[in-house]
C-alpha positions as CSV (number, residue, x, y, z in Angstrom):
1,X,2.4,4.7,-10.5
2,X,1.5,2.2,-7.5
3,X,4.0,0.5,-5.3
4,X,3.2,-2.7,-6.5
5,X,4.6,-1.3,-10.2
6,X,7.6,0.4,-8.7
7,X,8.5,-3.0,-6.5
8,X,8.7,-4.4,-10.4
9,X,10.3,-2.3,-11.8
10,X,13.5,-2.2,-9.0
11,X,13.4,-5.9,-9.4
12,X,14.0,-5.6,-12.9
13,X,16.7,-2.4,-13.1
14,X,18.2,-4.3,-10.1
15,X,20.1,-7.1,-12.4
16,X,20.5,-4.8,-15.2
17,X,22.7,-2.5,-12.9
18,X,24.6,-5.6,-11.2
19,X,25.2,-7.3,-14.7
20,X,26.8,-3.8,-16.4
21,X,28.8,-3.6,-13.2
22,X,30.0,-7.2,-13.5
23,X,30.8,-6.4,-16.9
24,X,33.2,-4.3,-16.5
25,X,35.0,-6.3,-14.1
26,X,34.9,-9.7,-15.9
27,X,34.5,-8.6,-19.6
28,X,32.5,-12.0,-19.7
29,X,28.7,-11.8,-21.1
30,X,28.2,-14.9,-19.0
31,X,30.1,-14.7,-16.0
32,X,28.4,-11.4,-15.9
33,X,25.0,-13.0,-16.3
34,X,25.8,-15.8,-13.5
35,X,27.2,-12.8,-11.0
36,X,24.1,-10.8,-11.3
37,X,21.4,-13.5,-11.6
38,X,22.9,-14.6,-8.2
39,X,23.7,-11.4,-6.3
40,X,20.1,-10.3,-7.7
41,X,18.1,-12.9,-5.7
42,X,19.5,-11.5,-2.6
43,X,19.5,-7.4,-3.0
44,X,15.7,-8.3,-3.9
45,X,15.6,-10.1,-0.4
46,X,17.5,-7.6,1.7
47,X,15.0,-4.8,-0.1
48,X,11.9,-7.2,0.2
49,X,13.3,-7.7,4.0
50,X,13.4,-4.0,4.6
51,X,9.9,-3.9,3.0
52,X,8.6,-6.4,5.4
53,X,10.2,-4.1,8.4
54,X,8.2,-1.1,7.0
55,X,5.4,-2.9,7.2
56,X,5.5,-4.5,10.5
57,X,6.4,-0.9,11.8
58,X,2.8,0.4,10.4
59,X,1.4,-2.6,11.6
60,X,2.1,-1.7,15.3
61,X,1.5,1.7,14.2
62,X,-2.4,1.0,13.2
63,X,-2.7,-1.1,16.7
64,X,-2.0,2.0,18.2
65,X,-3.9,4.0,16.2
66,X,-6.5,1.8,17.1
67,X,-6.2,2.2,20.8
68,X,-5.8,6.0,20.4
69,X,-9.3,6.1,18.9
70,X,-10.9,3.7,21.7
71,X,-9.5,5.9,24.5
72,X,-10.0,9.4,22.7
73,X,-14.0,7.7,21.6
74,X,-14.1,7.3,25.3
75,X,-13.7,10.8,25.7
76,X,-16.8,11.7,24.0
77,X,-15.1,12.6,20.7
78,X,-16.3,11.6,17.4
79,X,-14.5,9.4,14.3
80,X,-14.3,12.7,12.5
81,X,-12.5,14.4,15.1
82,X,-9.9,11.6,15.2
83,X,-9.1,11.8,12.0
84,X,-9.0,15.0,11.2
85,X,-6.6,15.6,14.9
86,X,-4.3,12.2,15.0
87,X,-2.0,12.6,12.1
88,X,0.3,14.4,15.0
89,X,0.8,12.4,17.3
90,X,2.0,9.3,15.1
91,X,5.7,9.4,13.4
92,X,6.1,8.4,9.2
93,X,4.7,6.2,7.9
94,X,1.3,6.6,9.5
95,X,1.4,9.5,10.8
96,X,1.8,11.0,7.0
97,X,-1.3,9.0,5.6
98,X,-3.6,10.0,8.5
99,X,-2.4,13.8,7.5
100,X,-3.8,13.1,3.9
101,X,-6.6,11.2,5.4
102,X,-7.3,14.9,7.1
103,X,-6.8,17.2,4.6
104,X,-9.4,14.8,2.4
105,X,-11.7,15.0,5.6
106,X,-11.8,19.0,5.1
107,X,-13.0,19.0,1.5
108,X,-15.2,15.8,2.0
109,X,-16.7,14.9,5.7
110,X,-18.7,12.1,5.2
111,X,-17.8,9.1,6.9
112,X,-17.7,6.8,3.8
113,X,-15.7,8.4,2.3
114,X,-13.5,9.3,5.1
115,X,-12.4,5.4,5.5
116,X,-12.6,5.1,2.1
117,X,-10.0,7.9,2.3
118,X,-8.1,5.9,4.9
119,X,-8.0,2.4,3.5
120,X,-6.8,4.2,-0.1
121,X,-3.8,6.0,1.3
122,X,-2.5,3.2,4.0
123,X,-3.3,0.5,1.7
124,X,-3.2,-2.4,3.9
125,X,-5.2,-5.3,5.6
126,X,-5.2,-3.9,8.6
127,X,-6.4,-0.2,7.2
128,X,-9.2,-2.3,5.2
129,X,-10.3,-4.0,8.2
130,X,-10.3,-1.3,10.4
131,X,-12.5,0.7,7.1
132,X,-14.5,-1.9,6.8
133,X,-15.3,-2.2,10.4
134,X,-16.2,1.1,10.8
135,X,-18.3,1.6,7.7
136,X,-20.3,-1.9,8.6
137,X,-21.4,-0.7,12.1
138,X,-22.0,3.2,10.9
139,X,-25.0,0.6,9.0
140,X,-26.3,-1.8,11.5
141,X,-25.7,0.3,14.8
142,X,-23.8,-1.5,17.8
143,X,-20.7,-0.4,20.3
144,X,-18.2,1.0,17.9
145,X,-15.6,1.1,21.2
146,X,-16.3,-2.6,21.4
147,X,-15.8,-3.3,17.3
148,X,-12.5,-1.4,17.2
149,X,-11.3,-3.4,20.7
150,X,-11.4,-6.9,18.9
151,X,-10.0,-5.8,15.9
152,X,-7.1,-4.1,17.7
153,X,-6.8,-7.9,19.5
154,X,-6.9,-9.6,16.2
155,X,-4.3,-7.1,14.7
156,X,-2.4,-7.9,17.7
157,X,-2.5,-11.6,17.9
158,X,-1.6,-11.3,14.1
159,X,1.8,-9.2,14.5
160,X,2.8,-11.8,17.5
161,X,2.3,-14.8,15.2
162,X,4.0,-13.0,12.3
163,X,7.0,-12.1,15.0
164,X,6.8,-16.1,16.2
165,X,7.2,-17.3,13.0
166,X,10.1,-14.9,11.8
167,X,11.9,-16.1,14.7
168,X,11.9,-19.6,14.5
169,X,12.9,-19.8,10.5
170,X,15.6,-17.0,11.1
171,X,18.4,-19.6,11.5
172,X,16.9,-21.9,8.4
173,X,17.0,-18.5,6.6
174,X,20.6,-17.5,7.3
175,X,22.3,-20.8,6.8
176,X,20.4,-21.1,3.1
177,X,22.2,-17.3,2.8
178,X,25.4,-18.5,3.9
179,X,25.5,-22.1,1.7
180,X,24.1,-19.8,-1.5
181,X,26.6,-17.5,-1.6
182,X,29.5,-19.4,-0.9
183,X,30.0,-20.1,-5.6
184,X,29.7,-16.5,-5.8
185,X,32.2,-15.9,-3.0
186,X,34.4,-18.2,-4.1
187,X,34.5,-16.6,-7.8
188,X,35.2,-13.5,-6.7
189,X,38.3,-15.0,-5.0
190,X,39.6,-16.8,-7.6
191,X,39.3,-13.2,-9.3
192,X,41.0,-11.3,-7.1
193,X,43.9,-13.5,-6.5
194,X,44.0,-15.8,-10.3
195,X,42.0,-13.4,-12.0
196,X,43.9,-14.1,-15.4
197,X,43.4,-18.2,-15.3
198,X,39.5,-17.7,-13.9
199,X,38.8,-15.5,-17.2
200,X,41.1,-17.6,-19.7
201,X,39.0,-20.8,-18.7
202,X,35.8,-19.2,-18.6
203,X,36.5,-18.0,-21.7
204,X,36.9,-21.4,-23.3
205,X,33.9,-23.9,-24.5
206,X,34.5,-25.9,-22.0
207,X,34.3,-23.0,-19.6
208,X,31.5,-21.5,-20.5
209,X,29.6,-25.1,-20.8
210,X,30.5,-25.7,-17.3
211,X,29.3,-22.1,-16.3
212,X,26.5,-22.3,-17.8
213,X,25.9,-25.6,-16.0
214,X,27.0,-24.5,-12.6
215,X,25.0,-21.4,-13.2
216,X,21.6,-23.2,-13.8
217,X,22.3,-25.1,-10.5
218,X,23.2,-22.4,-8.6
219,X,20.2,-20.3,-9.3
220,X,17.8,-23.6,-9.1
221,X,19.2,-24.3,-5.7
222,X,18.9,-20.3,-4.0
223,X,15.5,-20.6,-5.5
224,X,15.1,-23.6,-3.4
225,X,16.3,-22.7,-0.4
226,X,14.1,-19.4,-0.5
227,X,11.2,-20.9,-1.0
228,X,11.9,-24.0,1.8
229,X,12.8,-20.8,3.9
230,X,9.9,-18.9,3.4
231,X,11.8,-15.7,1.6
């Protein structure tokens, strides 16, 4: 199973879990429904958040993985040398892909397959670029030391932008947290301190037609606000 698969199905279990738990609070189907559809859209955030750390963090990882093979290159030592040596001196995540990437490199030490190996297991742009790369010049000839030196510039230039733009949004992105959570806050006041009134009305026509209004607001406008946000 890939990651991609896994990422949907935790964004499915994900409101399952939060509407059972919600229902056992509020014994309301709908103010169950409401409570998780909301709270949903942000533990997929915060997780999609952390995801985008992870990724960052083998981002910088693969520019210095990069460098490492430009000095250690410089040194006289071959691609196969790198790969089959560097998984040690690089901490999780990379440093466990470029260990598979080695143990492959023992069974099969052709250089094809060795960054087909390595864009496989990382599984990023930056791992099919560098593959790429690397396989287009093993063709064509040239200054491999020179290849991997832009592409450890672009990878760079690429992280700063990524780090510029998180920046500037991060203040868009927590007020359109703050204003979207305020309904949900505010009904888990009233249940807390009028819990018997807040379930009596809601469990009225009248109630539920005005949940069920409020809801589809509510949902429409976090949608909103995460995608004029950018998450």
């Amino acid at each position: 199973m890939n990651l991609i698969k896994i990422k949907r199905i935790r964004n499915l279990v994900i409101p399952v879990i939060l509407g059972g738990i919600f229902y056992i609070f509020f014994k309301n189907i709908l103010l169950a429904l409401f409570m998780s559809a909301c709270l949903s859209v942000y533990a997929i955030d915060a997780l999609k958040g952390r995801d985008e750390v992870l990724a960052q963090n083998l981002h910088r990882q693969i520019i210095e993985f990069l460098e490492h093979m430009v000095i250690m290159l410089g040194a006289g030592k071959t691609l196969r040398y790198i790969f089959l040596n560097s998984w040690k001196k690089f901490p999780v995540p990379l440093g466990r892909c470029l260990k598979e990437v080695a143990e492959n490199i023992e069974i099969n030490p052709d250089l094809e397959d060795v960054t087909a190996v390595f864009e496989n297991t990382i599984k990023t742009r930056e791992a099919k670029l560098i593959a790429s790369g690397i396989r287009i010049n093993n063709k064509i000839g040239g200054d491999i030391v020179i290849l991997l030196n832009s592409i450890s510039k672009t990878l760079r230039e690429n992280l700063r932008l990524k780090s510029h733009l998180d920046s500037l949004t991060l203040q868009s992105r927590f007020s359109a947290n703050i204003i979207g959570i305020l309904p949900v806050a505010s009904l888990m006041f009233l249940y807390f301190f009028h819990s018997d009134r807040m379930l009596d009305f809601f469990s009225r026509p009248s109630g539920m037609i005005v949940l069920i209004i409020g809801g589809s607001l509510e949902i429409t406008g976090i949608i909103i606000l995460k995608k004029i946000t950018g998450r």
